[in-house]
N, C-alpha and C positions, 0 to 999 in steps of 0.2 A: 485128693489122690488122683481124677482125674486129669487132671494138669499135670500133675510131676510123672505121669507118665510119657508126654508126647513125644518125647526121643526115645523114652525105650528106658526100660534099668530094670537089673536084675529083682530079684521077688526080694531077696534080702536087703539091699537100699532103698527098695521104697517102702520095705514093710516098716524100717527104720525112718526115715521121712514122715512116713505117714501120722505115728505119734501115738497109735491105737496099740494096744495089746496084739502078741503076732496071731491068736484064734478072731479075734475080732478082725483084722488085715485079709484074713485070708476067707473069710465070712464075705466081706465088701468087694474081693477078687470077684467069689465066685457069683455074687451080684450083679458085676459088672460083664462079666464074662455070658454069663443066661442071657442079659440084653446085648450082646453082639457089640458091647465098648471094646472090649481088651482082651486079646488074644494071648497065646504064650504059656511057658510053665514056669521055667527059671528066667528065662529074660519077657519080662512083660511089655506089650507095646500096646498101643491103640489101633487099632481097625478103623477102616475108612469113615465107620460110622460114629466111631469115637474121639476121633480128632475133630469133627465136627461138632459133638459136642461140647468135648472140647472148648474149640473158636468161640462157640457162644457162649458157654459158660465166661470166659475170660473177660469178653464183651462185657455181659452182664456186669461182674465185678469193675471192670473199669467204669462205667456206667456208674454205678453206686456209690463207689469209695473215692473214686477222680484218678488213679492209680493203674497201673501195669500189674497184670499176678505176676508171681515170681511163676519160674518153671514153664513156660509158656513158648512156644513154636512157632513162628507167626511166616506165613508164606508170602 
């Protein structure tokens, strides 16, 4: 979920994205929102400190699988 957010999408495309039930989606917002990942109401982005998690998260994946994530922002 982190990752499909690094450009930004509204709350309804990524709740769809995401795969989870839309009270489960909005349970993991408000998770990520308490630790300063993602800001927003209707259009959701990542926060500086969340695109950084982000990067690493993505890293790591690539790291592990040998592979690019999908959804991913790379500067």
């Amino acid at each position: 979920m982190l990752l499909s957010l690094a450009d930004g999408r509204s709350k309804r495309e990524a709740a769809l994205l995401s795969g989870v039930n839309y009270n489960r989606f909005l349970q993991y917002v408000e998770y990520l929102r308490e630790r300063g990942l993602v800001a927003g109401e209707e259009e959701l982005r990542l926060t500086p400190k969340g695109a950084e998690a982000a990067a690493r998260l993505a890293e790591l994946i690539k790291e592990l699988t040998g592979e690019e994530p999908m959804d991913v922002k790379r500067k």
